[in-house]
C-alpha positions as CSV (number, residue, x, y, z in Angstrom):
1,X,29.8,23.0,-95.5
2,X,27.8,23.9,-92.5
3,X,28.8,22.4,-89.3
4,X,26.5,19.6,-88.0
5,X,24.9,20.8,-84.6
6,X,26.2,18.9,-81.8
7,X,22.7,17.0,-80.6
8,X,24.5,15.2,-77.2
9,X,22.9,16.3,-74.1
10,X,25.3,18.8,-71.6
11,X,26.6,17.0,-68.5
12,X,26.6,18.6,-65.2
13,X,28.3,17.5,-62.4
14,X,26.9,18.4,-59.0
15,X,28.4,17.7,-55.9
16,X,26.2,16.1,-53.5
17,X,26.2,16.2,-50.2
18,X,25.9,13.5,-47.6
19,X,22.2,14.8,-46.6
20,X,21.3,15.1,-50.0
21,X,23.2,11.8,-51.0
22,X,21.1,10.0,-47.8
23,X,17.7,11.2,-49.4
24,X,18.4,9.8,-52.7
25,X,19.3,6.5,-51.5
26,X,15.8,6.6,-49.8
27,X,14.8,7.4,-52.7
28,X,16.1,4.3,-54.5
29,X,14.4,2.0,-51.6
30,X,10.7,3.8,-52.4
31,X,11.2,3.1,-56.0
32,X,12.5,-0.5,-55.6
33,X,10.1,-1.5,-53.2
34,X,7.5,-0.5,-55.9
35,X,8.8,-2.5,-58.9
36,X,12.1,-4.5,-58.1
37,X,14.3,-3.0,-60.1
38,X,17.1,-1.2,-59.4
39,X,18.1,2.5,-60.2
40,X,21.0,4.8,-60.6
41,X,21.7,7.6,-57.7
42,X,21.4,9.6,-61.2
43,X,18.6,8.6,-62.5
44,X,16.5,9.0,-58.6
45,X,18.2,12.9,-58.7
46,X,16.3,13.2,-62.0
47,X,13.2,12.0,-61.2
48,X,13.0,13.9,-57.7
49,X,13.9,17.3,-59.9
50,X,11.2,16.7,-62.2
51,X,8.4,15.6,-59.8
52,X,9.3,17.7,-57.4
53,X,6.2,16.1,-55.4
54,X,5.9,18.0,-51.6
55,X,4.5,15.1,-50.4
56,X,6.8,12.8,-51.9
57,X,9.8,15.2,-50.4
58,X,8.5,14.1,-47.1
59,X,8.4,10.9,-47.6
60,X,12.0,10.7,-47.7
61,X,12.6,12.8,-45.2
62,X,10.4,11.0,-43.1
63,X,12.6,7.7,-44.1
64,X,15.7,9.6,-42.6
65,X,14.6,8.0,-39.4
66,X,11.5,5.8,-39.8
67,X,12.1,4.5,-35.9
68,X,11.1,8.4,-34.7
69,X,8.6,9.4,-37.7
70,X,6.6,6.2,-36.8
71,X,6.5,6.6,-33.2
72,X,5.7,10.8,-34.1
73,X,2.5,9.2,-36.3
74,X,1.6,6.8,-33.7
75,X,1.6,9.7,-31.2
76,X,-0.7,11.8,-33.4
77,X,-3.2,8.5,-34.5
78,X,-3.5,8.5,-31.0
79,X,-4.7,12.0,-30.6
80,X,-6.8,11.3,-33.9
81,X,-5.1,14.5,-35.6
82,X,-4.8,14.3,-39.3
83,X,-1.9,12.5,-40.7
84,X,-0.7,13.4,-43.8
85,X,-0.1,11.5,-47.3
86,X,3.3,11.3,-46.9
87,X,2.5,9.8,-43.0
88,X,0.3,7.0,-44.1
89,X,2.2,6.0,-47.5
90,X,5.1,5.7,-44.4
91,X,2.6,3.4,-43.1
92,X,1.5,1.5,-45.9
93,X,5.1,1.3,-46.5
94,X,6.3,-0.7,-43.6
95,X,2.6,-2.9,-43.8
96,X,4.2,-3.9,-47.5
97,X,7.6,-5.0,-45.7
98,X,5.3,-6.8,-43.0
99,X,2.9,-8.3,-44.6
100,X,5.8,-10.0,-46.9
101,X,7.9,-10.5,-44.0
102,X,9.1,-14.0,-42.3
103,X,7.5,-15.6,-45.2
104,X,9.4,-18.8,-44.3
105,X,8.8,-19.1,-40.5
106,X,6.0,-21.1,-39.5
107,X,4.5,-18.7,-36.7
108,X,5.2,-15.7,-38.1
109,X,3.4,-15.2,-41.0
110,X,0.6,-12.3,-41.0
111,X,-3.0,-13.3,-40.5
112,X,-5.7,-13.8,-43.2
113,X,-7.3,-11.0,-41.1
114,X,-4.7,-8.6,-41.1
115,X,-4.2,-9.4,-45.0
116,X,-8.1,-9.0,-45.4
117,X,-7.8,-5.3,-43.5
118,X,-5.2,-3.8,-45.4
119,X,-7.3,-5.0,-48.5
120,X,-10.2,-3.2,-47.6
121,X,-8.3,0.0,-46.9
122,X,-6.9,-0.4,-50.5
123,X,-10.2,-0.9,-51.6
124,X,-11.5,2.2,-49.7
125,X,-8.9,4.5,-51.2
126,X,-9.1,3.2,-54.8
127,X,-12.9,4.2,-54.7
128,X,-12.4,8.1,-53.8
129,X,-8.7,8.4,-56.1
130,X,-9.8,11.7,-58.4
131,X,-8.3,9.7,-61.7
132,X,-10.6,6.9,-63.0
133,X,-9.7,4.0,-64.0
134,X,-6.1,4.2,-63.0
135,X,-3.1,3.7,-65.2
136,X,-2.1,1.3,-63.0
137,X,-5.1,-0.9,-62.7
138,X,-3.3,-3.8,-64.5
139,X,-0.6,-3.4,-61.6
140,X,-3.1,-3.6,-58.7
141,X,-4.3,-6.7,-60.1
142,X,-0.9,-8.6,-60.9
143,X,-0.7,-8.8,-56.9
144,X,-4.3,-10.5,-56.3
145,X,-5.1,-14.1,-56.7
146,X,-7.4,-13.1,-59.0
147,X,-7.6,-16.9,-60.6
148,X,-7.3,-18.4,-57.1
149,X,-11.0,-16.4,-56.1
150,X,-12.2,-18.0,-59.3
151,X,-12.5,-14.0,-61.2
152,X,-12.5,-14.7,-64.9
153,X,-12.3,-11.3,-67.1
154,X,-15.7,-10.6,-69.0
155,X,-16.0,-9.7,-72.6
156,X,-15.4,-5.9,-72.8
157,X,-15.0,-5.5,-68.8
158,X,-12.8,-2.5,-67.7
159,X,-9.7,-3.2,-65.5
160,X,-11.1,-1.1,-62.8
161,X,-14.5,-3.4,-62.9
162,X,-12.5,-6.6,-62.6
163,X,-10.6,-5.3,-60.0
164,X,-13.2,-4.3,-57.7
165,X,-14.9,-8.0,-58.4
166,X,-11.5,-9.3,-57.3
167,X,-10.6,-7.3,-54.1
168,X,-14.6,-8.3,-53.1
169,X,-13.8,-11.7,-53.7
170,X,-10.5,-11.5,-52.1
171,X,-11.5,-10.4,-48.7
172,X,-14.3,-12.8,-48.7
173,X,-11.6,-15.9,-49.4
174,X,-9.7,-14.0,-46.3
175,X,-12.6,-13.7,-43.8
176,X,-13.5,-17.1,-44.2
177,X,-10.0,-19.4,-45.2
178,X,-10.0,-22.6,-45.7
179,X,-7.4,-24.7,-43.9
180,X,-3.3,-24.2,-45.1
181,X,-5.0,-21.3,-47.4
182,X,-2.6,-19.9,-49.5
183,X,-1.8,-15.8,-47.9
184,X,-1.9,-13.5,-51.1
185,X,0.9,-11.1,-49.3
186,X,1.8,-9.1,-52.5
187,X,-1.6,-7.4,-51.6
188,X,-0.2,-5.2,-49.5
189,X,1.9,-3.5,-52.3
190,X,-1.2,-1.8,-53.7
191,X,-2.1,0.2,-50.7
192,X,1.5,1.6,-50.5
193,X,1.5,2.1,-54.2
194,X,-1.9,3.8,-54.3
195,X,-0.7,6.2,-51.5
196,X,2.4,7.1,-52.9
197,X,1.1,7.5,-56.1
198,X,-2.3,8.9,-56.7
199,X,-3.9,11.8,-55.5
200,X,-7.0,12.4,-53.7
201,X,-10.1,14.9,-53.1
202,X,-8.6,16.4,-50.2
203,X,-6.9,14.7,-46.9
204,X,-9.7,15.1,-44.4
205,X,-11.6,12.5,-46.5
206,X,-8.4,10.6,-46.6
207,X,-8.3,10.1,-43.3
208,X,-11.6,9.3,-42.9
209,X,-10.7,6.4,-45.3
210,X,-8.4,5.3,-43.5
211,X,-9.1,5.8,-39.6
212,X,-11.4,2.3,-39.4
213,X,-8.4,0.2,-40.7
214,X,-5.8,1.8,-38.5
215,X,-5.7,-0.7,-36.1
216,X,-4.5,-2.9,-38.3
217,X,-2.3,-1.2,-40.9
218,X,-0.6,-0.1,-37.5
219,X,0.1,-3.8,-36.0
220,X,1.5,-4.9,-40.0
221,X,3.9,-1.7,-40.1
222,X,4.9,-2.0,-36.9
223,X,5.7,-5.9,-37.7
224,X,7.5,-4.8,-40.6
225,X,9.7,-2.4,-38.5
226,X,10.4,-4.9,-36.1
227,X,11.5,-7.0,-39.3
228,X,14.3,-4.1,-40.3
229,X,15.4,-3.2,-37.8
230,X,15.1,-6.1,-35.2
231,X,14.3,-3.3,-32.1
232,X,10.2,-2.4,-31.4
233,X,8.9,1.0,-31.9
234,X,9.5,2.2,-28.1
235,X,9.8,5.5,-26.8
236,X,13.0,6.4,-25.9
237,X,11.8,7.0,-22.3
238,X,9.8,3.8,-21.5
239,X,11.1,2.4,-18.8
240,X,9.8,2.0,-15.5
241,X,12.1,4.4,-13.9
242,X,10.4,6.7,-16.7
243,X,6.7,6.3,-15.9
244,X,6.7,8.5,-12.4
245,X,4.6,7.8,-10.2
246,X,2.1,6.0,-12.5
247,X,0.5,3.1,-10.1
248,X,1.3,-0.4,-11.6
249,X,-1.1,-3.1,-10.7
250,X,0.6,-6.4,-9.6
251,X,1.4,-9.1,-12.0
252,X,-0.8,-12.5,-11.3
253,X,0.3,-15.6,-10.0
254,X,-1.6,-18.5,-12.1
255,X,-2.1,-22.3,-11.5
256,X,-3.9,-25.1,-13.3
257,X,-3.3,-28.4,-12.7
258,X,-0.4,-28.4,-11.1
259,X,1.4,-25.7,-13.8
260,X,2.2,-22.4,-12.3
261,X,2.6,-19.3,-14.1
262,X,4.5,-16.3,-12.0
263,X,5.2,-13.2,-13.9
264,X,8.4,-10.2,-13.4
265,X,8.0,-7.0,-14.9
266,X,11.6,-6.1,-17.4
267,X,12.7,-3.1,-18.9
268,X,10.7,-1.3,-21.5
269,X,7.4,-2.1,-20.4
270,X,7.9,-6.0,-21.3
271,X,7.8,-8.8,-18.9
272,X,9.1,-12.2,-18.5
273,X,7.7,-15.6,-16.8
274,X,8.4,-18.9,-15.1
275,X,6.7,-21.8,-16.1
276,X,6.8,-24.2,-12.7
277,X,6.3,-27.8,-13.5
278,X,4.3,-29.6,-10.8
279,X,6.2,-32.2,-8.2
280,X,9.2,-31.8,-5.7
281,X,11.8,-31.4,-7.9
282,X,10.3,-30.1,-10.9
283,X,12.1,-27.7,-13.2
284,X,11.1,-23.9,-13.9
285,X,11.3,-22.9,-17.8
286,X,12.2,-19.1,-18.1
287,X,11.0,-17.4,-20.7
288,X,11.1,-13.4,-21.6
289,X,10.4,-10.7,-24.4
290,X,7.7,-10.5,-26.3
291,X,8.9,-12.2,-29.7
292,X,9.6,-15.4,-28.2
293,X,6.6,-15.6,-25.8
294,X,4.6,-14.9,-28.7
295,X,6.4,-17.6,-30.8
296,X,5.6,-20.0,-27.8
297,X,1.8,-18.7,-27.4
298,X,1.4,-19.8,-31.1
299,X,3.1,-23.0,-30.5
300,X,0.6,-24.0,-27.8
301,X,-2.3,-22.6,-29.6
302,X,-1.2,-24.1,-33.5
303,X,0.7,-27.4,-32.9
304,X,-1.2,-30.3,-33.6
305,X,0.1,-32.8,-30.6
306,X,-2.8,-35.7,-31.9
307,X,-1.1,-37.2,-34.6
308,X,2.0,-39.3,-34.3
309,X,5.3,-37.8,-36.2
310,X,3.9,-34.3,-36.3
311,X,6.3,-31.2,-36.5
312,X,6.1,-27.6,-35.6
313,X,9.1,-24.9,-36.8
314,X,9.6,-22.0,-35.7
315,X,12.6,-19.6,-35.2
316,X,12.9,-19.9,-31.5
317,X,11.3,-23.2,-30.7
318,X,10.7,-26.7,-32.2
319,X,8.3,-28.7,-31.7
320,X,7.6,-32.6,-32.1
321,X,5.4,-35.8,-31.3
322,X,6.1,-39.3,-30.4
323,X,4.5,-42.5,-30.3
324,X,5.3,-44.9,-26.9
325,X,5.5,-48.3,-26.8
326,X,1.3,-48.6,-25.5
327,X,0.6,-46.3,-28.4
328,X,0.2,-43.0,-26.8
329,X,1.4,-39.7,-28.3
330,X,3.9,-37.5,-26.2
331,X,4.6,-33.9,-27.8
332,X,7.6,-32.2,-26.8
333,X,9.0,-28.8,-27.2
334,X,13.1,-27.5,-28.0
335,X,14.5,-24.5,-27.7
336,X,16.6,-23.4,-30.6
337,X,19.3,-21.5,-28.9
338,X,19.9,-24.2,-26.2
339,X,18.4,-27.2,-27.0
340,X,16.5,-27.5,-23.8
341,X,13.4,-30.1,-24.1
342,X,10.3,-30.6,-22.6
343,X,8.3,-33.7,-23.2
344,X,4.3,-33.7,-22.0
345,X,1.5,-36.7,-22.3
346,X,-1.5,-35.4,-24.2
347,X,-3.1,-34.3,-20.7
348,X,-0.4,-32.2,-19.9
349,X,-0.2,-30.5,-22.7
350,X,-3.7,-29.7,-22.8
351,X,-2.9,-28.4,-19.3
352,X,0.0,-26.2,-20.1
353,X,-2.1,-24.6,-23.0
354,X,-5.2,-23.8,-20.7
355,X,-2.7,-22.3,-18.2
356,X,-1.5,-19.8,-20.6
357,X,-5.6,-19.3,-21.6
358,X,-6.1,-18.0,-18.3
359,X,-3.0,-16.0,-17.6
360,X,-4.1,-14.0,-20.2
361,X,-7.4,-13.4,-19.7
362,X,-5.6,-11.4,-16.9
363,X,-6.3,-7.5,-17.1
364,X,-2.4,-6.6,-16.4
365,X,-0.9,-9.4,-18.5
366,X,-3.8,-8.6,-21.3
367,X,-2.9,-4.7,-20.7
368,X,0.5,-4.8,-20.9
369,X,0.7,-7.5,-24.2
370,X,-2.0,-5.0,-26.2
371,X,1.3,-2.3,-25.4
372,X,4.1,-4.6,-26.5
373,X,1.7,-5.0,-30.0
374,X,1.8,-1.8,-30.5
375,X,5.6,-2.0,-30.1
376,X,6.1,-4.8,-32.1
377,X,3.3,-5.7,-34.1
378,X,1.9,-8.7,-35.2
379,X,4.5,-11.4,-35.3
């Protein structure tokens, strides 16, 4: 009787080294941020074998240390050289982490503009893709509020068709919100998604795809870098002790209404400020780095102080209103960390917000914040 042949696949065992082992567990975080599931250091070695994908090899290698390879593609966006696939999917990466990123922080969360941006450049690049409709057309719709923008499916309408009728109607619902609009953040998936998967024409026209939405793709992937890996995307020579002889204009003194403003330059090209409270023995409120005076910025600007029992949460501050005895509303702000407080009559407030209006209408405060975005993004 002839022997039955033996139909179980050979295993091979490979020894893997460190470097190798670091690129497949990149490798696992590309695929994971894709589709949520999770996937054996085996079954990643396959899949990297059999694609075999230059640009995809890159990618991961780029990932080694996304700190350097970010500032290395901010460097060259600069310069307006070309950046490759593999550079913006790095990109588009970090805008899917920020876009999705501090979803439970009042302040924080990304801007129907910034959302409406990286739709567009989704848009952009699903228009020139070489294969279509796109396998993955049901995918790119999944993470649009496709009932929300009232798109019903017509009878016999490709996926591709209702698509584009739904990212149209999406970034007109984004330009033009309606108040405590709900932020459709999965969006941002699909540009990662369509960059690291599809190909295109060729990457000149890529880039010119891309190069009107850079502005903010960059401020969403540099927010989602700050979210990782709690540090800004600073060169490692930033300092002022680093900038030479470059001339630095002087930092303003502002007053309104009895508030002063005074402003010291820090480390890293960030700076701090004093707010002086009017009368002889007022107190001076210190406040430095540019997450928490951006968290306070949007406290002053967002915080509705009118109404009696209001709240505002954030991570560093807390604010709260209060109705006196004659019926007038105080608002007050906490500090988180220290539980120092602040109370203000409606004037005063009003005061305190136009103060920091003016201070940054400044050239060298305005100058040096549109630098610390760049650092940190949009938080």
């Amino acid at each position: 009787m002839a022997e039955k042949p033996n139909l179980q696949q050979p295993v091979i065992s490979v020894r893997v080294s460190e470097a190798l082992r670091g690129r497949l567990e990149r490798l696992k975080e590309i695929i994971y941020s894709k589709s949520g599931n999770t996937v054996s250091t085996s079954e990643v070695a396959k899949q990297l074998l059999e694609s075999a994908r230059e640009d995809r090899l890159e990618l991961v290698e780029l990932l080694g240390d996304p700190t350097e390879s970010l500032l290395r593609i901010r460097h060259k966006a600069e310069g307006r050289h070309l950046l490759s696939q593999a550079e913006w999917t790095l990109v588009a990466y970090y805008c899917h982490q920020g876009a999705e990123a501090f979803a439970n922080t009042t302040p924080n969360k990304i801007s129907y503009a910034s959302l409406a941006g990286i739709l567009e450049a989704f848009g952009a690049l699903y228009d020139m893709q070489t294969a279509s409709p796109s396998s993955r057309d049901q995918y790119y719709l999944s993470n649009l509020p496709v009932r929300e923008v009232g798109i019903e499916k017509e009878l016999r309408e490709a996926d591709s068709a209702l698509l584009r009728r739904a990212i149209k109607a999406t970034i007109l619902t984004l330009k033009n919100p309606r108040k405590n609009q709900w932020k459709p953040t999965l969006l941002a998936r699909n540009l990662y998604v369509i960059l690291e998967e599809e190909k295109f024409p060729n990457i000149e026209q890529l880039n010119d795809m891309l190069w009107p939405h850079w502005d903010v793709l960059w401020r969403v992937c540099a927010r989602g870098h700050y979210f990782h890996a709690k540090e800004p995307l600073r060169d490692r020579l930033s300092s002022d002790e680093d900038l030479g002889n470059v001339v630095q204009l002087p930092l303003p003194w502002i007053e309104y209404d009895g508030y002063i403003l005074t402003f010291v330059r820090v480390d890293g090209g960030e700076f701090s400020f004093c707010l002086n409270f009017p009368g002889d023995l007022a107190p001076l409120y210190p406040l430095s780095r540019y997450p928490r005076i951006s968290e306070f910025r949007s406290m002053l600007n967002e915080f509705d102080v009118s109404k009696k029992a209001s709240y505002w949460t954030g991570y560093y501050f807390a604010g709260y209103t209060s109705e006196q005895e004659d019926g007038s509303i105080t608002a007050a702000f906490r500090a988180n960390d220290n539980g120092i407080t602040f109370s203000f009559t409606q004037a005063q407030w009003k005061s305190v917000k136009e103060l920091f209006r003016l201070a940054w209408e400044s050239p060298e405060v305005s100058r040096l914040w549109d630098g610390l975005v760049l650092q940190y993004g949009e938080l």
